[in-house]
C-alpha positions in Angstrom: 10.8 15.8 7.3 9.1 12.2 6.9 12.2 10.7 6.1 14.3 12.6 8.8 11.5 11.2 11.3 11.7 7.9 10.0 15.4 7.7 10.6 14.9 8.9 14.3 12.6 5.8 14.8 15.4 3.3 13.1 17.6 4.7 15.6 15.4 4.4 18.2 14.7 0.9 17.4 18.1 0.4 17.3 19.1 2.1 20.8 16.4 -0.1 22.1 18.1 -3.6 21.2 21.3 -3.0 21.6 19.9 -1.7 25.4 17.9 -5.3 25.4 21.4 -7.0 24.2 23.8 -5.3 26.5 21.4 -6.0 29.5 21.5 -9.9 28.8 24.7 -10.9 30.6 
């Protein structure tokens, strides 16, 4: 469950700089 919540948050992290990339044009 730790791990599977762990992931989530890498993803999330993730999500949120490619957002932050894609948004610089």
């Amino acid at each position: 469950m730790e791990k599977g919540l762990n992931c989530q948050l890498q993803l999330k992290k993730k999500g949120m700089l490619v957002i932050n990339y894609l948004r610089i044009p």
